[in-house]
N, C-alpha and C positions, 0 to 999 in steps of 0.2 A: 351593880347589874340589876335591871331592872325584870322582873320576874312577871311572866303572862300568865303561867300557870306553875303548877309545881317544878314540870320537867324541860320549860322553854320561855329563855328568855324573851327581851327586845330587840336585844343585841346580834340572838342565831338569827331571829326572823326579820332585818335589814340588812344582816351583813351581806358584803360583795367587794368580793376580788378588783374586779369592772369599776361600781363606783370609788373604791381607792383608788384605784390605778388615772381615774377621770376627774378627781376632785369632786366626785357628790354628793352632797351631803342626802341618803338615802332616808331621810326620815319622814315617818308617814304622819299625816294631817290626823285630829283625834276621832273623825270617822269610820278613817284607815287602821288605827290603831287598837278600835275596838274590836272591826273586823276579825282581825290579828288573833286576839283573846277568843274571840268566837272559835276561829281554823282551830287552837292549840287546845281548846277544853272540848268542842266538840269531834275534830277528827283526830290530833296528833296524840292526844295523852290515848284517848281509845288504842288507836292505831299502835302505838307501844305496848299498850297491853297485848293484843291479837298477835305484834311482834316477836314478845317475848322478851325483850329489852331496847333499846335504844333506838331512837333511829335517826339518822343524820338529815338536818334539811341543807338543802342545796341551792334553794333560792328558795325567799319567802317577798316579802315585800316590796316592790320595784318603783321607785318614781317612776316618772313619767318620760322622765330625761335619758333613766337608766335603762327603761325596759325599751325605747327608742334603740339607744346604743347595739344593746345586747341583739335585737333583731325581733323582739317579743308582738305578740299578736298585738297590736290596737286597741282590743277591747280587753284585753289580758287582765283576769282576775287578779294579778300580781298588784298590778297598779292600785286598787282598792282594799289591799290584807285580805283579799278571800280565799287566796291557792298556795299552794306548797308544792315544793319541788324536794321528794324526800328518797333515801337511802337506809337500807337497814342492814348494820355488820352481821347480825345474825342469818339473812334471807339475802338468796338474792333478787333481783330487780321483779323477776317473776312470780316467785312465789309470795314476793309481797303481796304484789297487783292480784292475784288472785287470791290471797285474803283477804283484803281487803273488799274486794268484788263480793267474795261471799257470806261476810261478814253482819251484812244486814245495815250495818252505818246508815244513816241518812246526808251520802255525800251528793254537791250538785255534778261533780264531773271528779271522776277516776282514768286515767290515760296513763296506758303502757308507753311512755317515752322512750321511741327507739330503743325499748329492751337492755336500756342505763339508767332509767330512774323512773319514779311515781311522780303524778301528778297530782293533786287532791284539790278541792274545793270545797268551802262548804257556806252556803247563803243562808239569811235566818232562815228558822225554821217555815216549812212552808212555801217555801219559794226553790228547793232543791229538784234538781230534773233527776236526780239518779243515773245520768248519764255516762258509760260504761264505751272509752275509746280505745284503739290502738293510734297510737303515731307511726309512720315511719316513712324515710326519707326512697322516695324516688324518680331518679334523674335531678339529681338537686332539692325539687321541691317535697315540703313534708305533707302526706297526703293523712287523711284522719279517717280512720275506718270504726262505724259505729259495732260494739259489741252485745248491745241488751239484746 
């Protein structure tokens, strides 16, 4: 197993369901990869602390093929290791997102995802908007409502 940080492999942050089930081979380019190392030392090990323990990611890493598949924005941090799609058994989906919020982090985009899961970003230093979303779905399409 290849190890990003203490508490997050390569292997949470490529896995998918989707590219199993599609045959693709989910692996990111060594730009991507460092990206990767960035999201897990500077938001997800933090973000486990602020947690309290663990937290599940849900989607990390997306080719380009995969995040096509899935329905993923175009310009989807996924595709380049910058964002996580994360879950904590301790918290739920809310009370993450608002620690996280108020946590101080230096993330580029935080997004309450339809009130099921976190979204996180993090670009080098210096380059982060601190961008503070809600998602949620209506009439089909998913409308993004700014929080800061």
């Amino acid at each position: 197993m290849a190890k990003l940080t203490n508490h997050f492999s390569l292997e949470e942050m490529t896995f998918s369901e989707t590219a199993v089930r599609h045959g693709i081979a989910n692996k990111p380019d060594p730009d991507s990869r460092r990206n990767l190392v960035e999201v897990c030392d500077s938001m997800l090990e933090p973000i486990r602390e602020l947690a309290g323990g663990p937290i599940t990611v849900t989607s990390g890493y997306r080719s380009p093929t995969l995040n096509s598949i899935i329905g993923g924005a175009p310009e989807s941090q996924h595709k380049i290791g910058e964002a996580a799609d994360i879950n904590c058994p301790l918290l739920n989906p809310q009370a993450l997102f608002e620690r996280i919020r108020e946590s101080g982090l230096p993330f580029d985009q935080l997004i309450d995802e339809f009130g099921a899961w976190v979204h996180v970003s993090f670009r080098q230093p210096g380059r982060n908007r601190h961008q503070v979303l809600r998602a949620r779905k209506i009439d089909g399409v998913t409308i993004y409502t700014e929080l800061n």
